[in-house]
C-alpha positions in Angstrom: -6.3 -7.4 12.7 -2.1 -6.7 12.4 -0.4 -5.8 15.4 2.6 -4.6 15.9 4.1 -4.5 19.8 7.1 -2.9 20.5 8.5 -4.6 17.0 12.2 -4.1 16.2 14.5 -6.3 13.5 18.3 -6.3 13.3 20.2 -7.2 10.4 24.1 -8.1 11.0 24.1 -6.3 14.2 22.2 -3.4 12.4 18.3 -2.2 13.4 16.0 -2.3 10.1 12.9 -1.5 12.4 13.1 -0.3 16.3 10.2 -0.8 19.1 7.2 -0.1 16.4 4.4 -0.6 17.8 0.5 0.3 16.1 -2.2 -1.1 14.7 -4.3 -2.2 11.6 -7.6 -2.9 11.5 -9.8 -5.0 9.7 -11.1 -3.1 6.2 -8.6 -0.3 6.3 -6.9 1.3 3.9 -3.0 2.4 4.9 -0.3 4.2 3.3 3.6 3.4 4.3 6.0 5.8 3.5 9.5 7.2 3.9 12.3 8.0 2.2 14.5 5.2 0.8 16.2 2.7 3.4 12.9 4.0 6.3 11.5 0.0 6.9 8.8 0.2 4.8 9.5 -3.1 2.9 10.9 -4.8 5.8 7.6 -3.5 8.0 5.2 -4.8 5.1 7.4 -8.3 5.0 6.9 -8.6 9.0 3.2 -8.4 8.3 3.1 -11.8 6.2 5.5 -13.2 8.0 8.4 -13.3 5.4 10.3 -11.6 8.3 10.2 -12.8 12.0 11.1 -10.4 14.8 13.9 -10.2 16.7 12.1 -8.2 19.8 8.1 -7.9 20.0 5.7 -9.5 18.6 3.5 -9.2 15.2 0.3 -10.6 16.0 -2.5 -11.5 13.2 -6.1 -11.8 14.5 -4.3 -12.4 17.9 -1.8 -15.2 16.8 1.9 -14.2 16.6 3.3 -14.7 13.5 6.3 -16.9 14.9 4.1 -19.3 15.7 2.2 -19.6 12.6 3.9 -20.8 9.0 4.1 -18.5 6.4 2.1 -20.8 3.9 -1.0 -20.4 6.5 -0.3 -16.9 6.8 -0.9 -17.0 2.6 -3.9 -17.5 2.7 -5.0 -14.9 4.7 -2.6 -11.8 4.0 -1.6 -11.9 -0.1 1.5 -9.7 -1.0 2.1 -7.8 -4.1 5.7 -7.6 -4.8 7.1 -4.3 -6.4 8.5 -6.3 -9.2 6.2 -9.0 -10.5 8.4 -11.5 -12.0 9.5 -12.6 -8.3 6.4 -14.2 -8.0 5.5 -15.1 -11.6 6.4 -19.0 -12.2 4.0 -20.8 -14.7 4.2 -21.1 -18.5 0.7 -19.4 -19.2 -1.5 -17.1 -17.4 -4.0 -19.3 -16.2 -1.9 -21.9 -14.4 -0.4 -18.6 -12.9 -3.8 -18.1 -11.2 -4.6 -21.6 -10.4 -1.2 -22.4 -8.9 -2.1 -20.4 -5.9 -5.6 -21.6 -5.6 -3.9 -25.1 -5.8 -1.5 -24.0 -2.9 -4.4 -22.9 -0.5 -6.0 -26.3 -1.3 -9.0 -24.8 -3.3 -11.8 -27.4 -4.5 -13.2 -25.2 -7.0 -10.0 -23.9 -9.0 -10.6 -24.1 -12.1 -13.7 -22.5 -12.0 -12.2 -19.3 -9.9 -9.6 -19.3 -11.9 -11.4 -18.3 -15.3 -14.2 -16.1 -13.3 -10.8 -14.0 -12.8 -9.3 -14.2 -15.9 -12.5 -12.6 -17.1 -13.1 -10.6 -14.6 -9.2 -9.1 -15.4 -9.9 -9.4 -19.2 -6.9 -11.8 -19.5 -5.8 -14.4 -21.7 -5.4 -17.7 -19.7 -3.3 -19.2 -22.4 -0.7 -16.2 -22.4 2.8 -16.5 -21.7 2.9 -14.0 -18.9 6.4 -13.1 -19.3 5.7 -11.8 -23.2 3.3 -9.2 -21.9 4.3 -5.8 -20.9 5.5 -4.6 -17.2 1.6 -3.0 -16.5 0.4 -6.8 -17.8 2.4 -8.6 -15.6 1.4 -7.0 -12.6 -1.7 -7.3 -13.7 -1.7 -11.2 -13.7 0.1 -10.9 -10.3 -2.5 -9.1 -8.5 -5.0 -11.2 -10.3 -3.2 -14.3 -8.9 -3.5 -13.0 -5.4 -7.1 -12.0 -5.8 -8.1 -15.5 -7.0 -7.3 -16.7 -3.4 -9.3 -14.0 -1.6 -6.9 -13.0 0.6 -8.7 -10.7 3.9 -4.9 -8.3 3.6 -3.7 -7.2 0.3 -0.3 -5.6 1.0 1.1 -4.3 -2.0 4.9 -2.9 -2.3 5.1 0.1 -4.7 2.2 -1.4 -6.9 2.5 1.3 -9.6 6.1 1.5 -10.6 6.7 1.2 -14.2 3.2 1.5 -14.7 2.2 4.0 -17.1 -1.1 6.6 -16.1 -3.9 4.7 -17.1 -2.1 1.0 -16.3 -1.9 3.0 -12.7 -5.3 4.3 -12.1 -6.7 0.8 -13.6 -4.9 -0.9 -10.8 -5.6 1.7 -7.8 -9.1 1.4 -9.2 -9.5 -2.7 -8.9 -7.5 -2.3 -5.2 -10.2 0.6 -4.1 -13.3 -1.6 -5.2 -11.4 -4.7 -3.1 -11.2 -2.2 -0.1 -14.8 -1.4 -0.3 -15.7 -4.7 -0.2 -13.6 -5.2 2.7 -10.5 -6.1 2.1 -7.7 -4.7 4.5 -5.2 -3.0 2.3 -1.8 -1.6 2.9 0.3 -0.2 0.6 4.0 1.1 0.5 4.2 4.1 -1.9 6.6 6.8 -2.6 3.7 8.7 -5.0 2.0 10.8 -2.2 -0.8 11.5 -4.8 -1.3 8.4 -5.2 -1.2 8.4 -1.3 -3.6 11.1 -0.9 -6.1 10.1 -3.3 -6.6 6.4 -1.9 -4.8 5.7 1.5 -7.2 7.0 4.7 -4.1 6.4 7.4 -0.7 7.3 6.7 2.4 5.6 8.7 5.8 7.9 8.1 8.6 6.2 9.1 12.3 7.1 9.1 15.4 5.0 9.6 12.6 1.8 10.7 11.0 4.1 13.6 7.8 5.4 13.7 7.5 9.1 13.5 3.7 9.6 12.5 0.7 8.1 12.2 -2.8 9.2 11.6 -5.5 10.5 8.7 -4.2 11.2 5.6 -4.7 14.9 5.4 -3.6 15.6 8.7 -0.5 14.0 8.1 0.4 15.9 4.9 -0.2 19.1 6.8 2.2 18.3 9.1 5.1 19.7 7.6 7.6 19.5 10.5 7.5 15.6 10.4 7.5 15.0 6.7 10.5 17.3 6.7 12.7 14.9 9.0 11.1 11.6 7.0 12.4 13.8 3.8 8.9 13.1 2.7 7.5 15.9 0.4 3.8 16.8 0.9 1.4 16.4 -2.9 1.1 19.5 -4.9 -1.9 20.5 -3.5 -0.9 19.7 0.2 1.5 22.1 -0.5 -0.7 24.6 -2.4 -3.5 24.7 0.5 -0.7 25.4 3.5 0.4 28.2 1.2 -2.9 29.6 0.6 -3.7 29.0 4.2 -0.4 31.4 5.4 -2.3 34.2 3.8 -5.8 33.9 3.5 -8.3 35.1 6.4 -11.3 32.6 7.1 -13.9 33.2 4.7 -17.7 31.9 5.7 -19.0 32.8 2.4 -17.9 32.4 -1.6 -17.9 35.9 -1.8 -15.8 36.5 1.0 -13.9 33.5 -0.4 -13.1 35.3 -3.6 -12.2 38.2 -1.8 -9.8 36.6 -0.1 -8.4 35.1 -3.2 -8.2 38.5 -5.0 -6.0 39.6 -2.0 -3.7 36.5 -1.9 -3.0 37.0 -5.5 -2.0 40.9 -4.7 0.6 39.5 -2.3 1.7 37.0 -4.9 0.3 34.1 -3.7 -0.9 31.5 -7.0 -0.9 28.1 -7.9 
């Protein structure tokens, strides 16, 4: 659905992304991530077409991007932006919502718009900028979803959300994956990464270093090491465990084992 041939993008002389090329296919759910300054934002902008390349070519369903305007590209791919109030505009919540639908050219706006507003559990007459930072990204990705985009990119979705504002979001983007929406999703929280991205993308300094199932990835420590990329908790906790526990077929032999690791010092 998104590829990307031999992509690169220079700044002022200076490469943000060199010769990536890999694809993304339709109903997938991917993880971007790197350490600070590794392309993620500037590969998720190239997606939608807020970036152009300078060399290669990003192609949606086949069509390169630099041929196609970025309000057409709208439609299809709908971007979450790390902080909401770049792309919140309207006076109340539910000309928030509509003023997208409007956009795409939507005959039946108004009735969209409030089957979202109650499927969110929002206000429509709510200034948006009086509600709190988990609120406002709320409405955001509530705006997007009104125009049933077929790519939801979203760019740290959960900063400055607090737990439950987090897993309320992850939860409303993982029922939008399962019902087919293409997802991908820069993230420094590799929990967050584990527990909902199936392909991870590492990149460092805008090249690609890695990409492939999520698991896999996080066991490979060698190439999270030079992305400065630290594994979750219980990545971490399993490769430990795996250094110095013999295969074990059974539970009892599993227990065994355990018993023996925690001789050797070996715990969580």
């Amino acid at each position: 659905m998104i590829q990307f041939e031999n992509v690169s993008l220079s700044y002022g002389g200076a490469a943000a992304v060199r010769d990536l090329s890999f694809t993304v296919g339709r109903g997938e759910f991917v993880a971007l991530v790197g350490a600070n300054g590794a392309g993620k934002t500037t590969v998720s902008k190239l997606m939608n077409g807020l970036l152009k390349p300078t060399a290669g070519r990003v192609l949606v369903d086949g069509v390169p991007t630099t041929s196609l305007r970025t309000s057409a590209l709208a439609k299809k791919i709908g971007f979450l932006f790390q902080n909401p109030d770049r792309q919140l505009c309207k006076p109340n919540i539910r000309e928030e919502i509509r003023f997208g639908l409007a956009l795409t050219g939507a005959e039946d706006a108004a009735q969209r718009t409030e089957a979202v507003l109650e499927a969110f559990g929002l206000d429509g007459d709510r200034d948006p900028f009086s509600a709190s930072r988990g609120e406002r990204q709320r409405v955001a990705l509530a705006s997007l979803i009104a125009v049933e985009p077929e790519v939801l990119i979203l760019d740290e979705p959960t900063t400055g959300l607090d737990y439950r504002e987090c897993m309320a979001m992850m939860a409303r983007v993982q029922a939008l994956n399962a019902a087919g929406t293409t997802v991908v999703m820069v993230c420094h929280d590799m929990e967050l990464v584990l527990d909902f991205a199936h392909r991870v993308l590492v990149l460092r300094d805008g090249a690609l270093l890695l990409d492939g199932e999520t698991r896999a990835v996080f066991r490979n420590e060698a190439v999270l090491r030079q992305a400065s990329v630290l594994p979750p908790q219980i990545t971490q906790l399993s490769l430990r465990l795996a250094d110095c526990l013999p295969p074990a077929d059974t539970v009892e032999e599993m227990e065994a084992a355990v018993r023996a690791a925690r001789k050797k010092g070996v715990s969580a």
